[in-house]
SETIKE-987158 format. One record per atom (N, C-alpha, C): x, y, z negated. Coordinates in steps of 0.1 Angstrom, whole numbers, plus 5000, padded with zeros to 4 digits. Example, Ala and Ser with C-alpha at 12.3 -4.5 7.8 and 13.67 -1.06 7.14 Angstrom:
513249434922512349554922513249674922512849784929513749894929512950004921
***
This chain:
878018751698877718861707877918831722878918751726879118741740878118601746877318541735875918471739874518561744874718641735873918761735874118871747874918861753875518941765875018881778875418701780874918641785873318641788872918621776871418611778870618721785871418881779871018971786871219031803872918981807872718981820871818851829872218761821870518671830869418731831868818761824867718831823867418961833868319051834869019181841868819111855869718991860869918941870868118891872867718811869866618741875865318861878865318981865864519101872864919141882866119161883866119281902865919141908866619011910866218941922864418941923863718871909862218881916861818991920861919131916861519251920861319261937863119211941863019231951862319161962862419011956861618921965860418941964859718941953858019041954857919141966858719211962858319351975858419281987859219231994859419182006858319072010857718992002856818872003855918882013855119032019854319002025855118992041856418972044857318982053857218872059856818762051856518562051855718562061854318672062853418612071854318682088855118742087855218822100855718692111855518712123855418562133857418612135857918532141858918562151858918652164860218812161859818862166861118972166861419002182862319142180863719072181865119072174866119042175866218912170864718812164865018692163864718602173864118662184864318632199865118582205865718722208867218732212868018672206868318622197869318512188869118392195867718342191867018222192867818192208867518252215867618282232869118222234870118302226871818252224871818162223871118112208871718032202871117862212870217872221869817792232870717732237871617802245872917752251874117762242874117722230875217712218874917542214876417502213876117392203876617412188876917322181877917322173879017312171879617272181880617282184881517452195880517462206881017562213880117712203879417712194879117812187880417902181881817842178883017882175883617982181882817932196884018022206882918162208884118282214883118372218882318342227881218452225880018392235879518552243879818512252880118622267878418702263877118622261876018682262875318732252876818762239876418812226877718942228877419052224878519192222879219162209879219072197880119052188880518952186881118892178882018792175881618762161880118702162879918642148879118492152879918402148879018242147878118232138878718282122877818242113876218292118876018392126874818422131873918302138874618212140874018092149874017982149875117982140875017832129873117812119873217882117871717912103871017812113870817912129869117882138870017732142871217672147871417542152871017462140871117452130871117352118869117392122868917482119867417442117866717402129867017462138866617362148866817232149868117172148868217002146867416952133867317012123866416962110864516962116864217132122863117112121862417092139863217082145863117092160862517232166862217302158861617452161862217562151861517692151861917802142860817822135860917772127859217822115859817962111858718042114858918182112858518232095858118162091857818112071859218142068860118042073861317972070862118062067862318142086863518222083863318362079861918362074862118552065861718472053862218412049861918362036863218352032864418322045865618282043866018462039865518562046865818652043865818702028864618682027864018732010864918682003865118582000865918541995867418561990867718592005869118671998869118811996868018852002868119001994867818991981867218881973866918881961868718831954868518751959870418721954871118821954870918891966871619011963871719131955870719151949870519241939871019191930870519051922871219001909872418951911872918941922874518951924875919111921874619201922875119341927875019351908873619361902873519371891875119331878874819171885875519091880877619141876877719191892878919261890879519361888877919451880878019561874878319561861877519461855877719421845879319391837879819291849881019251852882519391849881819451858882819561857882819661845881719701839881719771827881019751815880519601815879919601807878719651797877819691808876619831801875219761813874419711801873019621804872519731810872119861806871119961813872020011825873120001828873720061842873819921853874019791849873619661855872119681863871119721857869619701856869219781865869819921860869420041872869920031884871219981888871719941900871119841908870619721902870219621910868819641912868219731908866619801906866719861921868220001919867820051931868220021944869419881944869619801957868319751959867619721948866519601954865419691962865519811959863919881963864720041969866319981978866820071991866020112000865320242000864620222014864520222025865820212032866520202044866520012046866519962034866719812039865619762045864719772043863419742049863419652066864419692072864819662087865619502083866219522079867419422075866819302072865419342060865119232052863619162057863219232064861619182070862519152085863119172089863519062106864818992106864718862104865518722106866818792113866118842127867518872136868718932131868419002118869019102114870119032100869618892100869918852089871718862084872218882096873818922090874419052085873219132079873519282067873419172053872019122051872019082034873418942040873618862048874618792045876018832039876318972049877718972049877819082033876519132029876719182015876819052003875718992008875918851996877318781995877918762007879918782006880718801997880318952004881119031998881119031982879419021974879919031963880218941958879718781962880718661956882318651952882318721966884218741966884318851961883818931953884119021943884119011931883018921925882718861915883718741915884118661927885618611921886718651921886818821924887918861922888418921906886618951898886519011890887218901877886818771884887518671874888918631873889418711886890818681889891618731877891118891879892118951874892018971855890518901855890418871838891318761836891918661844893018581839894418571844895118581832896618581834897518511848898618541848899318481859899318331854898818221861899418081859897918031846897318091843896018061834895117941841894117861838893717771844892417851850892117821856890917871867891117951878892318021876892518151882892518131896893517981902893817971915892017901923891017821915890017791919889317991924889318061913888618181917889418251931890818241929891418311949890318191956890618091955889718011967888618041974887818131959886518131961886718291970887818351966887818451972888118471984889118451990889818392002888518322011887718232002886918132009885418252013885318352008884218442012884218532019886218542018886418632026886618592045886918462044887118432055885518372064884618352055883318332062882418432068883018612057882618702062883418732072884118732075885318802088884218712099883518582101882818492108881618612111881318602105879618662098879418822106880618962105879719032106881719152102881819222114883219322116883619372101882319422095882519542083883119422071883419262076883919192066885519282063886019322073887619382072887719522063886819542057886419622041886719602030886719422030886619392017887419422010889019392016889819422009890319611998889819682014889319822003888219841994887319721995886219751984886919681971887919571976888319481962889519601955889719691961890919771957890219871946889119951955888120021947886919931933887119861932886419791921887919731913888819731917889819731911890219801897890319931906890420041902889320141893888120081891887120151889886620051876887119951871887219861863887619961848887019981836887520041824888620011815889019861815890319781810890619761819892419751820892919821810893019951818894120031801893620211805894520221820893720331828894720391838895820431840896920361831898420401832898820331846899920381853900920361862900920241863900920221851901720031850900519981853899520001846898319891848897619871862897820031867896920021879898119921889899019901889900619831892900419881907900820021908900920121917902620091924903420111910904820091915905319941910904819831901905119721894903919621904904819541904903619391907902519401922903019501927901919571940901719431950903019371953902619251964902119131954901619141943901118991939899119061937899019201942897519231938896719181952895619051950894619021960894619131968893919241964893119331974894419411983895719421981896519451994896819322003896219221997896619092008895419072014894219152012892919122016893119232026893219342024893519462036894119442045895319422041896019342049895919232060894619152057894319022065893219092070892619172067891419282072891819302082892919422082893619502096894019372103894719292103895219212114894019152125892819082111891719052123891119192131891219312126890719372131891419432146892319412149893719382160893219302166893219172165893219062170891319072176890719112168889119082169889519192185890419262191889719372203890219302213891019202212891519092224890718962225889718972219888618882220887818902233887118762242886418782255885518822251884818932245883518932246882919092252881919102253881219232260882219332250882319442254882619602245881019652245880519652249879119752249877819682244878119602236876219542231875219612230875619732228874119792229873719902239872619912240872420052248872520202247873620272253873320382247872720452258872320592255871820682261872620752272872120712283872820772294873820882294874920882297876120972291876621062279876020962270876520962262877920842253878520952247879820842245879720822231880720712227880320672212880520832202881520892209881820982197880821152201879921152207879121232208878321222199877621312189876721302181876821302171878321352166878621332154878121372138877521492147877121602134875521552133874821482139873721442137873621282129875021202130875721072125875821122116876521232110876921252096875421322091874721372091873121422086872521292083873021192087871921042089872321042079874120992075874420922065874321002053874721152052874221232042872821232035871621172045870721162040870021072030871020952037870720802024871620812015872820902019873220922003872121031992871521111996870821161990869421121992869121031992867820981997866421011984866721001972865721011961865521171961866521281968866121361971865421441982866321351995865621462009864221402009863321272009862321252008861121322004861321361989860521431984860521611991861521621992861621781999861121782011861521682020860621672033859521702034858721602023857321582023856821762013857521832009857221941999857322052004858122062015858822222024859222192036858522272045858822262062859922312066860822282063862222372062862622252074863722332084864622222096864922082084865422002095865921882090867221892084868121992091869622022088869322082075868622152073868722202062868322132048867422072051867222012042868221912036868621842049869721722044870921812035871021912045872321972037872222032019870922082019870622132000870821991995869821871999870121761994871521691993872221682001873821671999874521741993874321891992874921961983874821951969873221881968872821891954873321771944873221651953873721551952875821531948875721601956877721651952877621681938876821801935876921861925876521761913875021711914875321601904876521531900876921481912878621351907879421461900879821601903880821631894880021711880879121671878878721721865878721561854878321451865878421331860880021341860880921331867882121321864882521391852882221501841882621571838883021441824882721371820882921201814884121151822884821131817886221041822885720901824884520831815884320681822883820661833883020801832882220761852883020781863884420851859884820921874885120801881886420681877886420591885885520551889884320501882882820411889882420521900882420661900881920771911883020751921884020711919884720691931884620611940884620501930884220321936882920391948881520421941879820431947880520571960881320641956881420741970882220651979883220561976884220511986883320401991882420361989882120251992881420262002880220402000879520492008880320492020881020572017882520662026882520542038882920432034884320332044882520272049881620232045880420122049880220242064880220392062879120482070880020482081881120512078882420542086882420402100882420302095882720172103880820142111880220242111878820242119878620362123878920482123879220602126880120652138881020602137882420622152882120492156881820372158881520332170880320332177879320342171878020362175877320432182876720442193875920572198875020602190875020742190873820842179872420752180871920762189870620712189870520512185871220422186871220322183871120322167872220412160872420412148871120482139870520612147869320652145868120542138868220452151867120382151867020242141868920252136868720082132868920152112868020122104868420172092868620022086869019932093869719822088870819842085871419902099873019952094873219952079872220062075872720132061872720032046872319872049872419792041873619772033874419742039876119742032876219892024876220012031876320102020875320172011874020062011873820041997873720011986874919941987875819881972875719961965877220111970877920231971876420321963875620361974874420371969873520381958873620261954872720211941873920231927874920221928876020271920875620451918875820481927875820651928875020671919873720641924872620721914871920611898872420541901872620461886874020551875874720571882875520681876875120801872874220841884874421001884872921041876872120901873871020921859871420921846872820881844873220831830873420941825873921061829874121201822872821291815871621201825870321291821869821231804870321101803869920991791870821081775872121151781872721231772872521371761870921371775870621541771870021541757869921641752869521641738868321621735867821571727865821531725865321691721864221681733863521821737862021751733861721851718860121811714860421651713859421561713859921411715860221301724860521361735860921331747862421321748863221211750864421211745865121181758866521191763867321181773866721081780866921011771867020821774865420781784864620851774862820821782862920901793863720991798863621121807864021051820865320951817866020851831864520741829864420691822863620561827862320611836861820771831860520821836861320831854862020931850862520971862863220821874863420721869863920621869862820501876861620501873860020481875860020561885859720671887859220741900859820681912860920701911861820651920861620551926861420441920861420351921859820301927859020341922857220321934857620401942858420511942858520591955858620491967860020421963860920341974859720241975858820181967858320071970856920111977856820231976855820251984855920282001857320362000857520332014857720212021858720142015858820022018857419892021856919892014855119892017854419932028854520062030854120152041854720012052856120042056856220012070856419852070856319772057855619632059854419612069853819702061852119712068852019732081852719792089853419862099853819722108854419682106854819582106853619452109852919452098851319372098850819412111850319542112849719602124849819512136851719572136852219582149851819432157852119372149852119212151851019072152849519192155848419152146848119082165848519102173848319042188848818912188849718892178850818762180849818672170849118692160848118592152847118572159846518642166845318722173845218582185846218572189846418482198847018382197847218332184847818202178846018162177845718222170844218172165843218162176843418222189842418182198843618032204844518072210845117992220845417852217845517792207846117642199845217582204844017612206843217402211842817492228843517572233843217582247844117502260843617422270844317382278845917442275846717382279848417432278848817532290847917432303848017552315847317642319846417682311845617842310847017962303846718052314847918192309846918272301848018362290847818452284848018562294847018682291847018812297846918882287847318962284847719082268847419242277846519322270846619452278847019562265847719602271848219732264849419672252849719562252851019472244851619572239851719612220852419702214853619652217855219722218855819732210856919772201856519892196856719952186855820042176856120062169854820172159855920232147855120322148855520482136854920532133855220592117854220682114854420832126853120872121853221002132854421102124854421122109855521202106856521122095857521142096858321062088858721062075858920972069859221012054860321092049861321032058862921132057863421222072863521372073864121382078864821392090865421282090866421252103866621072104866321052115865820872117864820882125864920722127863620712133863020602124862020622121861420482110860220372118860820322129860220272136860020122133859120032137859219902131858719852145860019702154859619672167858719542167858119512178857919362179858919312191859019392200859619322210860719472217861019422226862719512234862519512248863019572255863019622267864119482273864719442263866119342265865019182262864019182262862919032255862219042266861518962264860718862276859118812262857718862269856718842263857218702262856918632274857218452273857418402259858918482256859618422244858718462230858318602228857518612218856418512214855918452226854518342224854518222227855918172237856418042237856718022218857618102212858018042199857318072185856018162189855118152181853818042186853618012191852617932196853317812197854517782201855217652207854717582215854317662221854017642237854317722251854317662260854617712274853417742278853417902281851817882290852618022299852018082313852418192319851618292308852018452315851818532306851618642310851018722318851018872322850618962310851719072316851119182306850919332314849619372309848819472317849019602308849219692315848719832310847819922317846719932307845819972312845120102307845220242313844820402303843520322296842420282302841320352298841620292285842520232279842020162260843220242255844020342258844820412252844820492247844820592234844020662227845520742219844820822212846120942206845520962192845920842185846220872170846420912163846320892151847320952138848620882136849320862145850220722141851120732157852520702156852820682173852720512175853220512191853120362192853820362206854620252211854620222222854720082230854320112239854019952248854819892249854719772253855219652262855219732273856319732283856119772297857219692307857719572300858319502311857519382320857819412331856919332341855619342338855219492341853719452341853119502359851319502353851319472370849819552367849219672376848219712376847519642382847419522392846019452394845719342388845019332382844519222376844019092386843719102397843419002405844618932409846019002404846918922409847418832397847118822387847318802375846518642369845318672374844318552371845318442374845118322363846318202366845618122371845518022383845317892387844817792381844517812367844317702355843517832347843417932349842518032339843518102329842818182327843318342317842418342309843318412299842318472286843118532283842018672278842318812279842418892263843518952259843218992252843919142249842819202242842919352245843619442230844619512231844919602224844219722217843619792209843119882208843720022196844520092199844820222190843420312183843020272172842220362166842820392153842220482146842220572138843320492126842420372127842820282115843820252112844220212127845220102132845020012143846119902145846019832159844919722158844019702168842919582166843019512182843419392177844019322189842319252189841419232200840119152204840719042215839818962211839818872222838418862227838918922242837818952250836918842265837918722261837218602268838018572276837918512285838518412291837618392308838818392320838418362333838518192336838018152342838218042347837917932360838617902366838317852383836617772381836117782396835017682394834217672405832917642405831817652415831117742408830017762422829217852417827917752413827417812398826517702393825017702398824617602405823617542409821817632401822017582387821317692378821717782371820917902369821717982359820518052349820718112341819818132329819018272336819818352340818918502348820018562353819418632362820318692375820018842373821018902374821219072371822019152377821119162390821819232403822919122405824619162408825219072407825918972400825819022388825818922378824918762376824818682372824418532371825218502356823818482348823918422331824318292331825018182330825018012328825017992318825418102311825718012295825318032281824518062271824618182262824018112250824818162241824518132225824918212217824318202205824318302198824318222182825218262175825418232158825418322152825018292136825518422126826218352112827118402111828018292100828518422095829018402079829618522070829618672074828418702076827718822076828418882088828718762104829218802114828418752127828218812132827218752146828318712161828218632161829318572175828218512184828118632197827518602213828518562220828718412225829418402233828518412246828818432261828018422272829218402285828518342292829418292304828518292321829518402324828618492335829918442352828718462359829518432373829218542383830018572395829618692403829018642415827518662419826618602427827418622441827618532450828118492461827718602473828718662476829118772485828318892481828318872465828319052456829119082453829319232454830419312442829619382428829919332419829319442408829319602410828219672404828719792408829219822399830319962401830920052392830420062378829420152384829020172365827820062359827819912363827419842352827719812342827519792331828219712320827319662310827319522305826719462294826219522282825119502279824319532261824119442260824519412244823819282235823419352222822219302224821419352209821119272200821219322187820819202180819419272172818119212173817019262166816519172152816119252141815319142134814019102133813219062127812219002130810619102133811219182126810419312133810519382142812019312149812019402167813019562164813519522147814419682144815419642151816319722154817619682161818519712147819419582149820119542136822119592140822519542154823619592155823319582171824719682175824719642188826019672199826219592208827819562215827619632230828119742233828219762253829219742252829019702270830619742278830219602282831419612302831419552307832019442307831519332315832619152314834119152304834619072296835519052298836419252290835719322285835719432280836219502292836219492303837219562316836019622329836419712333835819792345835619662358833719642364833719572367835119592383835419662387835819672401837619652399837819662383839219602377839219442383838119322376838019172379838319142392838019172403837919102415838518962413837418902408837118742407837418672420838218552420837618502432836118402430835518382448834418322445834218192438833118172424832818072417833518092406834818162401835118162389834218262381834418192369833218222354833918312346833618392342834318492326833218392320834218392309833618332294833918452286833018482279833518652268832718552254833118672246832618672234832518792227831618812219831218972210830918932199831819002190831318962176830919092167829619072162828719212157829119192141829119272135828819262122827519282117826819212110825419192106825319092088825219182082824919162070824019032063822619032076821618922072821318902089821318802088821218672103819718732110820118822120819318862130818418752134817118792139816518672142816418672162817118722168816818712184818218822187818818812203819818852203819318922222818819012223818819042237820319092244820319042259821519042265820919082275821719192284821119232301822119342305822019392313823219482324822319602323823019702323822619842326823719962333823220062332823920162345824420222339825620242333826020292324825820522331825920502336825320652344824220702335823120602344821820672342821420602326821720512323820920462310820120342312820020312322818420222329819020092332818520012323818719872331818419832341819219732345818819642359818219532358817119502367816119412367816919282366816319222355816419072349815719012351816018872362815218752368815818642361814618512358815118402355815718382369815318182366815618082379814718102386813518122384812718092396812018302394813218372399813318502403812218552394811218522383810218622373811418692365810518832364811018942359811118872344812318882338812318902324811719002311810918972302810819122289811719132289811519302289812719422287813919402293813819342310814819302315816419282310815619192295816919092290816619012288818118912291817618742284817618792266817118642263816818632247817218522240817918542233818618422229818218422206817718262207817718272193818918232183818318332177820518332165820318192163821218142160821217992155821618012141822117952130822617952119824417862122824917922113826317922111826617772112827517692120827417532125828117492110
***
């Protein structure tokens, strides 16, 4: 039987870890970005050695945070952004079949193992935690925690002086002292080891056993508390900042209380305020509060079983002490915003309502529908619920970040000293209405506290300068929020053009989603000798035209005729016709996608652009020429030797796919 037990918590374990690593996978492609910056940035002026000491330009007192990026950087000389949300996944997957694992552990019951590590793995609050690197010390300092639980659990299965027993303190001791490194809420452990103590089925809860009045100074978990409180003393005489984060202008940590406790009441009821949100327009207060209420009322009807009350104590206290230690220090709006926090009291969490389904599995068989099918149905829902959200703001996430590939894939084989110019640089994004409540469910790419530089120096691995523009006319009002980049930016673009050339690339909010274009590229020069056709002040030098996978790509490379200004309302057409002269697709708008009187080129530099049409079957001719965007009317198109052009546009033949 106890081979048979084994087999089955393996199995128990290895489901929730892949489950959870599945969900998270598409988190692999996301670039470096947001608080893995800011790390990166620290951990710059950190060695291995002074990583030990506090570090004045971090607000906490954790190394293990910068040990990870020092080791990989001496292994791989850079940060492969594959690497470290892979490093992520990973331990959120450990962590579920760790959480399972010590469920198992403590009561022995395969379907209460399963359901817990089911709904750690698919928490919908973790989502923050586990898709950005920066954040990577929530799943650390949980994966800790349960090792050092799991070897407490072994402790106390062996007698005083038994053989293994002093290897298992080690391990305990040894987890507990790496978390105290790692991440403040380590100074818990000792009350979580007290509450899993206690919440353990053997032996029965007499006096003696719980050794309340017998044996109290030889129990781990009052020497773990104990070593808890002292660093937690010692941790406030430490050099380092008080204030790491930003709060909202006069506001103090303990303002906001009643909106702090609504947050945390919410993830404790989360499988219920969600659906109510989305079901009834009722205040937020309110709603959180029926869901909390309702949620109470489940645990004591689950309680009304003497085996669950301890385990309902353990999942509330665990809740209780995780919410508490992010709640009173934190400003309202920080904690709003970060639903990382709420990783650690996920544990607590996934216990709760792994509990608080076991009573429904008891109910009597109604017609043929029996207790037991009623949790797994009910058990199921839940569960694509969470994975659907969680999905949602991956994707969110995809969006957000789609500027940062966008420009990996143009900028790699361009000169090193050509600058990037970015207009409209997301970042942040949200749904327009939220799934729960009270939160913010926002997903960042970058901070008011980051520097673009850094986002595309360590995605690109390269140095190039970098302006970033904000500009109305491409700004649009969605179904969806969103907000900019807005540090250091600069309304003229003539101040911007780099000495070695720019390329431009534009932001766009539509309906869909974000669509980052690359809209070409400036660059220093002369003014060329010949040119293909002259269009008012425009001058054609360059133009070709391909159609490859049902995509048409006009590149063209245009100069501004010497002591012209473009006017206002010109702007480019490219047509693409087929062999009967139908019009097959077609691209306006001015140079470079920008208002010509935005450019102020200096004299001789070239825009390089490019337009890419979608076109099903390979157009046979691609007409190109300037028109008034006003009146409708093109402007007269001369070759070199000043003849009027047909249909005052040049003509260019599609080529086929190189």
């Amino acid at each position: 039987m106890s081979i048979n037990f084994h087999k089955n918590i393996c199995v128990i374990c290895v489901i929730c870890g892949l489950l959870a690593v599945l969900l998270y996978l598409p988190s692999l492609g996301l670039p470096i970005i947001y608080d893995d910056l800011l790390h990166i940035r620290i951990a710059g002026d950190l060695t291995l050695w002074t990583v030990w000491l506090p570090t004045e330009a971090f607000g906490f007192y954790r190394p293990m945070t910068f040990v990870p990026l020092l080791l990989i950087d001496k292994i791989w000389g850079y940060y492969p952004a594959t690497l470290l949300h892979g490093l992520n996944i990973v331990q959120h997957g450990l962590n579920a079949a760790l959480l399972a694992h010590l469920t198992w552990r403590l009561w022995r019951r395969w379907s209460r193992a399963i359901v817990t590590g089911l709904l750690f793995a698919l928490f919908p609050f973790s989502y923050q935690a586990v898709a950005v690197y920066g954040h990577n010390v929530h799943p650390t300092i949980v994966g800790l925690m349960l090792i050092g639980l799991l070897a407490y659990a072994q402790i106390w299965r062996l007698g005083e002086g038994e053989r293994g027993r002093k290897g298992w303190l080690a391990v305990m001791w040894a987890c507990f002292g790496v978390a105290l490194l790692t991440h403040e809420t380590a100074v818990l452990f000792g009350p979580f080891a007290a509450l899993t103590h206690f919440a353990r089925p053997e032996p029965q809860k007499t006096n003696h056993e719980l050794r309340i009045t017998r044996n109290l100074w030889r129990q781990p978990w009052l020497w773990l508390t104990a070593a808890g409180g002292a660093y937690f003393v010692l941790y406030q005489f430490l050099p380092i900042s008080r204030v790491p984060q930003t709060a909202v202008p006069g506001e103090s940590y303990l303002t906001g209380l009643e909106l702090k406790g609504l947050y945390l009441a919410q993830a404790a009821s989360y499988p219920l305020a969600g659906p109510i949100n989305w079901a009834a327009s009722w205040p937020a207060t309110i709603i959180v509060a029926v869901c909390f209420a309702l949620t109470l009322g489940l645990s004591l009807w689950a309680a009304q079983s003497a085996r669950r009350r301890w385990p309902l104590l353990l999942a509330w206290g665990w809740w209780g002490l995780a919410g508490l230690v992010i709640a009173l220090p934190l400003p309202t709006d920080y904690l709003l915003h970060g639903p990382r926090l709420l990783y650690l009291s996920s544990v607590g969490l996934a216990w709760l309502w792994a509990l608080l389904l076991e009573p429904v599995a008891e109910l009597a068989p109604a017609k043929k529908l029996s207790g037991r099918w009623l949790v797994w149905i009910l058990l199921a829902g839940l569960l694509l619920s969470n994975a659907w959200f969680i999905h949602g703001r991956l994707q969110q996430y995809r969006q957000l970040t789609e500027p940062v590939r966008v420009i990996q894939q143009t900028m790699t084989e361009q000169p090193p000293a050509q600058a990037i110019v970015t207009v409209n640089l997301p970042e942040w994004l949200s749904p327009a209405r939220n799934h729960y409540p009270v939160g913010a469910e926002v997903v960042a790419m970058l901070g008011p506290y980051l520097f673009a530089e850094e986002l595309f120096h360590h995605n690109l691995r390269q140095d190039r300068p970098v302006a970033n523009l904000i500009l109305p006319d491409y700004l649009a009002h969605p179904a969806y929020n969103y907000g900019l980049y807005e540090r250091e930016t600069s309304g003229q673009l003539a101040a911007d053009w780099h000495p070695a050339g720019s390329h431009l690339f534009i932001t766009l909010y539509q309906e869909g989603g974000l669509e980052t274009i690359y809209s070409g590229a400036v660059v220093p020069g002369q003014l060329a000798e010949e040119q293909l056709a002259v269009m008012d002040a425009y001058r054609l030098v360059a133009a070709t035209a391909t159609w490859c996978d049902a995509t048409l790509k006009v590149s063209t490379s245009w100069q501004i005729a010497e002591n012209s200004l473009p006017a206002p309302g010109h702007s480019l057409f490219v047509q693409a016709l087929d062999s009967d002269g139908r019009l097959q697709a077609q691209l306006d708008g001015p140079p470079l996608r920008l208002r010509p009187d935005l450019l102020q080129l200096p004299a001789g530099w070239q825009m390089d652009e490019q337009r890419l049409l979608p076109a099903l079957t390979p157009p046979a001719i691609v007409l190109v020429g300037v028109y008034d965007y006003v009146s409708g009317e093109r402007v007269t198109a001369v070759d070199s030797q000043a003849n009027q052009l047909p249909d005052n546009a040049f003509t260019l033949i599609v080529q086929p796919c190189p």
